[in-house]
C-alpha positions as CSV (number, residue, x, y, z in Angstrom):
1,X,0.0,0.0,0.0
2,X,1.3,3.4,-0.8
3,X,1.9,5.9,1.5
4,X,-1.5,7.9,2.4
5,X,-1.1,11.9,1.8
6,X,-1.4,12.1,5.8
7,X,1.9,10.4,6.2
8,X,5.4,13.0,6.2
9,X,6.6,11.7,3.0
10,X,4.8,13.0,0.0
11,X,3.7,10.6,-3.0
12,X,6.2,12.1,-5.2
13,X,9.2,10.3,-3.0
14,X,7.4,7.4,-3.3
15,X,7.3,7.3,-7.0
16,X,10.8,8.7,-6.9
17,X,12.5,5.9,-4.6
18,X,10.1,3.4,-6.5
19,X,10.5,4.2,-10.0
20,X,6.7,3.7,-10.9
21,X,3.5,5.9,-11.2
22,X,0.3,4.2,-10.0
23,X,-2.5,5.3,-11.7
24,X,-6.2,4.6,-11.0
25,X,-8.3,4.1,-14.2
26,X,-11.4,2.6,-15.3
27,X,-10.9,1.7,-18.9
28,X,-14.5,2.4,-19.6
29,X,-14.5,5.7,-20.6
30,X,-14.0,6.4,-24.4
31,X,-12.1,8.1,-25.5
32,X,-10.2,8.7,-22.2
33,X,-10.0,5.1,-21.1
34,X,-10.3,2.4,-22.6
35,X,-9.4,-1.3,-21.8
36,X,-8.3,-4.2,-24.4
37,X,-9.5,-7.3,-22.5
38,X,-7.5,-9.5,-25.3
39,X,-4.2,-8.1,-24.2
40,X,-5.0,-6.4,-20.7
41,X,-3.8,-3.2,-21.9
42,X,-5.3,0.5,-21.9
43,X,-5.2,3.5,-24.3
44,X,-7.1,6.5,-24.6
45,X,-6.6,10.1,-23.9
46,X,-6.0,9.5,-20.5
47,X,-3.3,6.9,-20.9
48,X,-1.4,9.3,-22.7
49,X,-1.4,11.8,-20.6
50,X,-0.4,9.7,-17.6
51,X,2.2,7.8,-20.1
52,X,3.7,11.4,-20.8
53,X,3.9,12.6,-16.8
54,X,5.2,8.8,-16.1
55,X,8.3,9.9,-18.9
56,X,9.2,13.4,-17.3
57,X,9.1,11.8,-13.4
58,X,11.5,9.2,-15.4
59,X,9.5,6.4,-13.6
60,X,7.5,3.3,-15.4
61,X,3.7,3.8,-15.1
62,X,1.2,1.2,-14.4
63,X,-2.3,1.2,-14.6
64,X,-4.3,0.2,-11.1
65,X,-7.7,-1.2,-12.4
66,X,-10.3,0.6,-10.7
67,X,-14.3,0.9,-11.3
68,X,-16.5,4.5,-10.7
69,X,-17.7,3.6,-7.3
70,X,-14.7,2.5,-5.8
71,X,-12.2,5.7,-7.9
72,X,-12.3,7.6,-4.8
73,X,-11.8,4.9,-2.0
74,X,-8.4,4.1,-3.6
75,X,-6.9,7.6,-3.9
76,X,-8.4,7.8,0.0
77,X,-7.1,3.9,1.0
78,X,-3.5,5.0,-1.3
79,X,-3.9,2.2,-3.7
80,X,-2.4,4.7,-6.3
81,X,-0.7,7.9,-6.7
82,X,-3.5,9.2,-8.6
83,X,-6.6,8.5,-10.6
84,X,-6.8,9.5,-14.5
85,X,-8.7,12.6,-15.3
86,X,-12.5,12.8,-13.4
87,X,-14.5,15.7,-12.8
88,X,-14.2,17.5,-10.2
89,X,-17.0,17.6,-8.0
90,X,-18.1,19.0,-3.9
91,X,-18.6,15.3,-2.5
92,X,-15.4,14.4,-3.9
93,X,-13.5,17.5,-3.0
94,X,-14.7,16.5,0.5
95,X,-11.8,13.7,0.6
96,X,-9.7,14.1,-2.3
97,X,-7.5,16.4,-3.8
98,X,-7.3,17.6,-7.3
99,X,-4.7,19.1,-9.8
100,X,-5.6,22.3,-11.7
101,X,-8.1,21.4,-14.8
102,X,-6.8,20.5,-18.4
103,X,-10.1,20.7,-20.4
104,X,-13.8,20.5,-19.6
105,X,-17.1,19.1,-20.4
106,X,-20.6,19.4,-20.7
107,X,-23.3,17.1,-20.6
108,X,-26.0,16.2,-23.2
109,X,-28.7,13.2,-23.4
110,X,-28.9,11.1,-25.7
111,X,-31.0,8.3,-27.2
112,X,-31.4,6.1,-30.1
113,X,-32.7,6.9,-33.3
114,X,-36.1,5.0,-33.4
115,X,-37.0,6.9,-30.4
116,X,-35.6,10.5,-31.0
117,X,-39.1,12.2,-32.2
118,X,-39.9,11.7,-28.8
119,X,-37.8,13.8,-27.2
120,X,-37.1,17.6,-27.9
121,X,-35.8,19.0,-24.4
122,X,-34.6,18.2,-21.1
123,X,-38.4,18.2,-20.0
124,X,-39.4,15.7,-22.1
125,X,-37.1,13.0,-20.5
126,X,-38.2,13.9,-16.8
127,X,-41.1,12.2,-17.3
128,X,-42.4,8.6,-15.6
129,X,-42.6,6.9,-18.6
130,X,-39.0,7.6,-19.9
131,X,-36.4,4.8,-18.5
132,X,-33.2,6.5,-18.1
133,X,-30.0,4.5,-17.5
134,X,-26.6,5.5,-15.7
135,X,-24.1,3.9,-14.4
136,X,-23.7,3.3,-10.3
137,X,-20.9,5.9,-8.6
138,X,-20.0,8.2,-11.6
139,X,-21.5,11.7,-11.2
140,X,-23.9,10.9,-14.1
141,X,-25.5,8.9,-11.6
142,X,-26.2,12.1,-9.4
143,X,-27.1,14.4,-12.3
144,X,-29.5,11.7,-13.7
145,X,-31.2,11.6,-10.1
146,X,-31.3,15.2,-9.5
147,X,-32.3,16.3,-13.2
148,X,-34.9,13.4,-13.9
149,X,-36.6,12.6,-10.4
150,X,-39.9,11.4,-12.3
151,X,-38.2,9.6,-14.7
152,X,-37.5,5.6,-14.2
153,X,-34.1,5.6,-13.6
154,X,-32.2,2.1,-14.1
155,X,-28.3,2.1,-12.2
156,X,-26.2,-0.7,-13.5
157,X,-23.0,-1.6,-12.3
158,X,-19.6,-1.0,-13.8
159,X,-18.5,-2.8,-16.4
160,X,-21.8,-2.3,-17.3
161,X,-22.5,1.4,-19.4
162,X,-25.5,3.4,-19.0
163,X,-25.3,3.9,-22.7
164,X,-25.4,0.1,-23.3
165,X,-28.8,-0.1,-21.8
166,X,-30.5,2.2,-24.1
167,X,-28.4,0.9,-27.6
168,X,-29.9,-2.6,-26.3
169,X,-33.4,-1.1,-26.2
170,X,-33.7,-1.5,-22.7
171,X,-33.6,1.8,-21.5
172,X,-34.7,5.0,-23.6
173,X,-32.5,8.0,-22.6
174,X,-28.6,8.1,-20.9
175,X,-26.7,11.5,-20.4
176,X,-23.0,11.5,-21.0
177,X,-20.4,14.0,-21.6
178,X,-19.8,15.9,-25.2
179,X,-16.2,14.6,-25.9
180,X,-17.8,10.9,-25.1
181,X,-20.9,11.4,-26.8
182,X,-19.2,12.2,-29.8
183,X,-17.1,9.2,-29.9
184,X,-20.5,7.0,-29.2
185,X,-22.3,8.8,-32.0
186,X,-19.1,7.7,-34.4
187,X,-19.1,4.2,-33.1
188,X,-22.9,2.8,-33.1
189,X,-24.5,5.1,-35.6
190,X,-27.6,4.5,-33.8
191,X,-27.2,6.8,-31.0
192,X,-28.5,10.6,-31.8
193,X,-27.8,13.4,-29.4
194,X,-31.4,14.7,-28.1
195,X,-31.6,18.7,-28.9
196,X,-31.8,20.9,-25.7
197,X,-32.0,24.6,-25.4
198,X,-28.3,24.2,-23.8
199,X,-25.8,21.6,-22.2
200,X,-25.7,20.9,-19.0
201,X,-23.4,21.2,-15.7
202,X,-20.2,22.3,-17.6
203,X,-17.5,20.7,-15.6
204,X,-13.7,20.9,-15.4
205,X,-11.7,17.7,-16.0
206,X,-8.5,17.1,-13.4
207,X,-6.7,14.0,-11.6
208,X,-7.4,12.8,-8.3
209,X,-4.8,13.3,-5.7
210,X,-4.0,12.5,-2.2
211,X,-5.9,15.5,-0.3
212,X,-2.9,16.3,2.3
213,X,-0.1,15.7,-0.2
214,X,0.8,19.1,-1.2
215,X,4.6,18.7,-2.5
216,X,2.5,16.0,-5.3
217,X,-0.6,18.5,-5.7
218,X,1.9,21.0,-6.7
219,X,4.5,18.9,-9.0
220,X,1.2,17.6,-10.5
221,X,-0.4,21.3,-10.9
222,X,3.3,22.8,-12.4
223,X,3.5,19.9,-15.0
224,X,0.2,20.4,-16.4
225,X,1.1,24.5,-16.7
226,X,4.2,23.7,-18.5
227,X,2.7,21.0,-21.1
228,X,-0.1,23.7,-21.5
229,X,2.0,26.1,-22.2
230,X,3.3,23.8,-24.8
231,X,-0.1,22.8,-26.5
232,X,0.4,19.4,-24.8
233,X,-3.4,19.3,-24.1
234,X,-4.1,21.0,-27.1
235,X,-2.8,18.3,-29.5
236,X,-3.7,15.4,-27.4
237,X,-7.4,16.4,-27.9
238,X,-6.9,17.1,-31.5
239,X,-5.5,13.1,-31.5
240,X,-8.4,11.4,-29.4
241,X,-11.0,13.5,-31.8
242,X,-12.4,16.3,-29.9
Protein backbone atom coordinates (compact mmCIF):
# COMPACT_ATOMS: atom_id res chain seq x y z
CA UNK A 1 0.00 0.00 0.00
CA UNK A 2 1.34 3.42 -0.80
CA UNK A 3 1.93 5.93 1.50
CA UNK A 4 -1.52 7.95 2.45
CA UNK A 5 -1.07 11.93 1.82
CA UNK A 6 -1.41 12.15 5.83
CA UNK A 7 1.90 10.41 6.17
CA UNK A 8 5.38 12.99 6.19
CA UNK A 9 6.57 11.73 2.96
CA UNK A 10 4.85 12.99 -0.02
CA UNK A 11 3.66 10.64 -2.98
CA UNK A 12 6.22 12.08 -5.18
CA UNK A 13 9.23 10.27 -3.04
CA UNK A 14 7.43 7.35 -3.30
CA UNK A 15 7.33 7.31 -6.96
CA UNK A 16 10.78 8.75 -6.91
CA UNK A 17 12.49 5.90 -4.60
CA UNK A 18 10.08 3.45 -6.53
CA UNK A 19 10.52 4.20 -10.01
CA UNK A 20 6.73 3.68 -10.86
CA UNK A 21 3.55 5.93 -11.22
CA UNK A 22 0.28 4.21 -10.01
CA UNK A 23 -2.48 5.26 -11.69
CA UNK A 24 -6.16 4.59 -11.05
CA UNK A 25 -8.31 4.08 -14.15
CA UNK A 26 -11.39 2.58 -15.27
CA UNK A 27 -10.87 1.72 -18.85
CA UNK A 28 -14.46 2.44 -19.56
CA UNK A 29 -14.45 5.69 -20.64
CA UNK A 30 -14.01 6.43 -24.42
CA UNK A 31 -12.08 8.12 -25.46
CA UNK A 32 -10.19 8.72 -22.17
CA UNK A 33 -10.01 5.11 -21.08
CA UNK A 34 -10.26 2.41 -22.61
CA UNK A 35 -9.45 -1.31 -21.80
CA UNK A 36 -8.32 -4.20 -24.38
CA UNK A 37 -9.55 -7.34 -22.54
CA UNK A 38 -7.49 -9.48 -25.34
CA UNK A 39 -4.23 -8.09 -24.23
CA UNK A 40 -5.03 -6.39 -20.74
CA UNK A 41 -3.78 -3.21 -21.92
CA UNK A 42 -5.33 0.48 -21.91
CA UNK A 43 -5.21 3.46 -24.33
CA UNK A 44 -7.11 6.54 -24.64
CA UNK A 45 -6.57 10.06 -23.86
CA UNK A 46 -6.00 9.53 -20.46
CA UNK A 47 -3.27 6.92 -20.86
CA UNK A 48 -1.41 9.31 -22.74
CA UNK A 49 -1.44 11.82 -20.57
CA UNK A 50 -0.35 9.71 -17.63
CA UNK A 51 2.19 7.78 -20.12
CA UNK A 52 3.74 11.42 -20.76
CA UNK A 53 3.88 12.58 -16.76
CA UNK A 54 5.22 8.78 -16.08
CA UNK A 55 8.33 9.85 -18.87
CA UNK A 56 9.17 13.35 -17.26
CA UNK A 57 9.13 11.75 -13.38
CA UNK A 58 11.51 9.22 -15.44
CA UNK A 59 9.52 6.44 -13.59
CA UNK A 60 7.48 3.32 -15.45
CA UNK A 61 3.67 3.85 -15.11
CA UNK A 62 1.21 1.17 -14.39
CA UNK A 63 -2.26 1.24 -14.55
CA UNK A 64 -4.30 0.21 -11.10
CA UNK A 65 -7.74 -1.22 -12.39
CA UNK A 66 -10.29 0.56 -10.69
CA UNK A 67 -14.27 0.91 -11.32
CA UNK A 68 -16.55 4.54 -10.67
CA UNK A 69 -17.73 3.62 -7.27
CA UNK A 70 -14.74 2.53 -5.78
CA UNK A 71 -12.15 5.66 -7.87
CA UNK A 72 -12.32 7.56 -4.77
CA UNK A 73 -11.80 4.92 -1.95
CA UNK A 74 -8.39 4.14 -3.56
CA UNK A 75 -6.87 7.58 -3.89
CA UNK A 76 -8.36 7.79 -0.01
CA UNK A 77 -7.06 3.91 0.98
CA UNK A 78 -3.51 4.98 -1.31
CA UNK A 79 -3.87 2.21 -3.65
CA UNK A 80 -2.40 4.71 -6.25
CA UNK A 81 -0.72 7.86 -6.74
CA UNK A 82 -3.54 9.19 -8.59
CA UNK A 83 -6.56 8.49 -10.57
CA UNK A 84 -6.84 9.49 -14.55
CA UNK A 85 -8.73 12.59 -15.29
CA UNK A 86 -12.50 12.80 -13.36
CA UNK A 87 -14.51 15.69 -12.83
CA UNK A 88 -14.21 17.49 -10.22
CA UNK A 89 -17.02 17.64 -8.05
CA UNK A 90 -18.10 18.97 -3.92
CA UNK A 91 -18.61 15.26 -2.55
CA UNK A 92 -15.38 14.44 -3.88
CA UNK A 93 -13.51 17.55 -3.03
CA UNK A 94 -14.68 16.46 0.53
CA UNK A 95 -11.77 13.70 0.62
CA UNK A 96 -9.66 14.08 -2.28
CA UNK A 97 -7.48 16.35 -3.80
CA UNK A 98 -7.32 17.62 -7.27
CA UNK A 99 -4.70 19.14 -9.80
CA UNK A 100 -5.55 22.28 -11.71
CA UNK A 101 -8.06 21.44 -14.78
CA UNK A 102 -6.83 20.49 -18.37
CA UNK A 103 -10.12 20.65 -20.37
CA UNK A 104 -13.78 20.53 -19.58
CA UNK A 105 -17.06 19.15 -20.35
CA UNK A 106 -20.55 19.42 -20.69
CA UNK A 107 -23.27 17.07 -20.62
CA UNK A 108 -25.95 16.21 -23.15
CA UNK A 109 -28.69 13.23 -23.42
CA UNK A 110 -28.87 11.07 -25.71
CA UNK A 111 -31.03 8.33 -27.16
CA UNK A 112 -31.42 6.08 -30.07
CA UNK A 113 -32.73 6.92 -33.30
CA UNK A 114 -36.05 5.01 -33.37
CA UNK A 115 -36.96 6.94 -30.40
CA UNK A 116 -35.64 10.50 -30.98
CA UNK A 117 -39.06 12.24 -32.18
CA UNK A 118 -39.92 11.70 -28.78
CA UNK A 119 -37.78 13.81 -27.18
CA UNK A 120 -37.11 17.59 -27.86
CA UNK A 121 -35.84 18.96 -24.42
CA UNK A 122 -34.57 18.23 -21.13
CA UNK A 123 -38.36 18.21 -20.04
CA UNK A 124 -39.40 15.72 -22.10
CA UNK A 125 -37.10 13.01 -20.46
CA UNK A 126 -38.23 13.91 -16.77
CA UNK A 127 -41.13 12.17 -17.27
CA UNK A 128 -42.36 8.55 -15.57
CA UNK A 129 -42.62 6.88 -18.65
CA UNK A 130 -39.02 7.62 -19.90
CA UNK A 131 -36.41 4.83 -18.46
CA UNK A 132 -33.24 6.52 -18.12
CA UNK A 133 -29.96 4.47 -17.49
CA UNK A 134 -26.56 5.47 -15.69
CA UNK A 135 -24.09 3.87 -14.36
CA UNK A 136 -23.67 3.28 -10.34
CA UNK A 137 -20.90 5.87 -8.63
CA UNK A 138 -20.03 8.19 -11.64
CA UNK A 139 -21.45 11.74 -11.15
CA UNK A 140 -23.87 10.91 -14.14
CA UNK A 141 -25.47 8.94 -11.56
CA UNK A 142 -26.18 12.15 -9.35
CA UNK A 143 -27.10 14.38 -12.30
CA UNK A 144 -29.53 11.72 -13.66
CA UNK A 145 -31.18 11.64 -10.07
CA UNK A 146 -31.30 15.18 -9.51
CA UNK A 147 -32.30 16.34 -13.15
CA UNK A 148 -34.93 13.39 -13.94
CA UNK A 149 -36.61 12.64 -10.44
CA UNK A 150 -39.91 11.44 -12.28
CA UNK A 151 -38.23 9.59 -14.67
CA UNK A 152 -37.53 5.63 -14.17
CA UNK A 153 -34.14 5.64 -13.63
CA UNK A 154 -32.17 2.13 -14.06
CA UNK A 155 -28.35 2.14 -12.23
CA UNK A 156 -26.16 -0.65 -13.51
CA UNK A 157 -22.99 -1.65 -12.27
CA UNK A 158 -19.59 -1.02 -13.83
CA UNK A 159 -18.53 -2.82 -16.42
CA UNK A 160 -21.83 -2.26 -17.30
CA UNK A 161 -22.47 1.41 -19.38
CA UNK A 162 -25.53 3.39 -18.99
CA UNK A 163 -25.31 3.85 -22.73
CA UNK A 164 -25.43 0.09 -23.32
CA UNK A 165 -28.77 -0.08 -21.78
CA UNK A 166 -30.47 2.21 -24.10
CA UNK A 167 -28.44 0.95 -27.64
CA UNK A 168 -29.90 -2.65 -26.35
CA UNK A 169 -33.36 -1.14 -26.22
CA UNK A 170 -33.75 -1.53 -22.65
CA UNK A 171 -33.62 1.82 -21.55
CA UNK A 172 -34.73 5.02 -23.57
CA UNK A 173 -32.51 8.04 -22.58
CA UNK A 174 -28.64 8.08 -20.85
CA UNK A 175 -26.70 11.46 -20.37
CA UNK A 176 -23.04 11.50 -20.97
CA UNK A 177 -20.39 13.96 -21.63
CA UNK A 178 -19.85 15.95 -25.21
CA UNK A 179 -16.24 14.59 -25.94
CA UNK A 180 -17.84 10.86 -25.08
CA UNK A 181 -20.95 11.42 -26.84
CA UNK A 182 -19.21 12.16 -29.81
CA UNK A 183 -17.15 9.15 -29.91
CA UNK A 184 -20.51 6.97 -29.18
CA UNK A 185 -22.34 8.85 -31.98
CA UNK A 186 -19.14 7.69 -34.37
CA UNK A 187 -19.08 4.16 -33.08
CA UNK A 188 -22.92 2.80 -33.05
CA UNK A 189 -24.54 5.07 -35.62
CA UNK A 190 -27.63 4.54 -33.82
CA UNK A 191 -27.22 6.82 -30.97
CA UNK A 192 -28.50 10.56 -31.85
CA UNK A 193 -27.83 13.41 -29.39
CA UNK A 194 -31.36 14.75 -28.05
CA UNK A 195 -31.58 18.66 -28.89
CA UNK A 196 -31.76 20.88 -25.70
CA UNK A 197 -32.03 24.56 -25.44
CA UNK A 198 -28.31 24.18 -23.78
CA UNK A 199 -25.85 21.55 -22.22
CA UNK A 200 -25.67 20.92 -18.99
CA UNK A 201 -23.40 21.20 -15.68
CA UNK A 202 -20.24 22.35 -17.64
CA UNK A 203 -17.54 20.69 -15.59
CA UNK A 204 -13.73 20.95 -15.39
CA UNK A 205 -11.74 17.69 -15.99
CA UNK A 206 -8.51 17.11 -13.43
CA UNK A 207 -6.73 14.00 -11.64
CA UNK A 208 -7.39 12.82 -8.32
CA UNK A 209 -4.79 13.34 -5.73
CA UNK A 210 -4.04 12.46 -2.24
CA UNK A 211 -5.93 15.52 -0.35
CA UNK A 212 -2.94 16.27 2.35
CA UNK A 213 -0.12 15.75 -0.20
CA UNK A 214 0.84 19.10 -1.17
CA UNK A 215 4.58 18.68 -2.51
CA UNK A 216 2.47 15.96 -5.30
CA UNK A 217 -0.57 18.53 -5.71
CA UNK A 218 1.94 20.95 -6.74
CA UNK A 219 4.51 18.94 -8.99
CA UNK A 220 1.23 17.64 -10.51
CA UNK A 221 -0.44 21.33 -10.93
CA UNK A 222 3.27 22.84 -12.35
CA UNK A 223 3.50 19.94 -15.01
CA UNK A 224 0.18 20.45 -16.36
CA UNK A 225 1.08 24.55 -16.74
CA UNK A 226 4.19 23.69 -18.47
CA UNK A 227 2.66 21.05 -21.09
CA UNK A 228 -0.09 23.71 -21.49
CA UNK A 229 2.03 26.09 -22.21
CA UNK A 230 3.29 23.79 -24.77
CA UNK A 231 -0.10 22.83 -26.51
CA UNK A 232 0.43 19.40 -24.76
CA UNK A 233 -3.35 19.26 -24.14
CA UNK A 234 -4.08 21.02 -27.14
CA UNK A 235 -2.82 18.28 -29.52
CA UNK A 236 -3.68 15.35 -27.40
CA UNK A 237 -7.38 16.36 -27.87
CA UNK A 238 -6.86 17.11 -31.55
CA UNK A 239 -5.53 13.14 -31.54
CA UNK A 240 -8.36 11.40 -29.37
CA UNK A 241 -11.05 13.49 -31.83
CA UNK A 242 -12.42 16.32 -29.86
Amino acid sequence: MLASGAQAQSALNDILSGGVLKVGTTGDWNPMTMKDPATDSYRGYDIDVMTELAKDLEVEVEFVPTDWKTLVNGIVAGKYHMTGSASISPSRMKVAGYSDPYIAVQILPFTTSDKSANYDGWDTINKPEVKVSTTLGTSFEMMVREWFPDADIKVVEAPARGYQEVIAGRADVFITSNIEGATLKEKFPQVTEIPVETPRAPTPIAMMLPQNDQVWINYVNNWVALKSSKGFFTDLAAKWGF
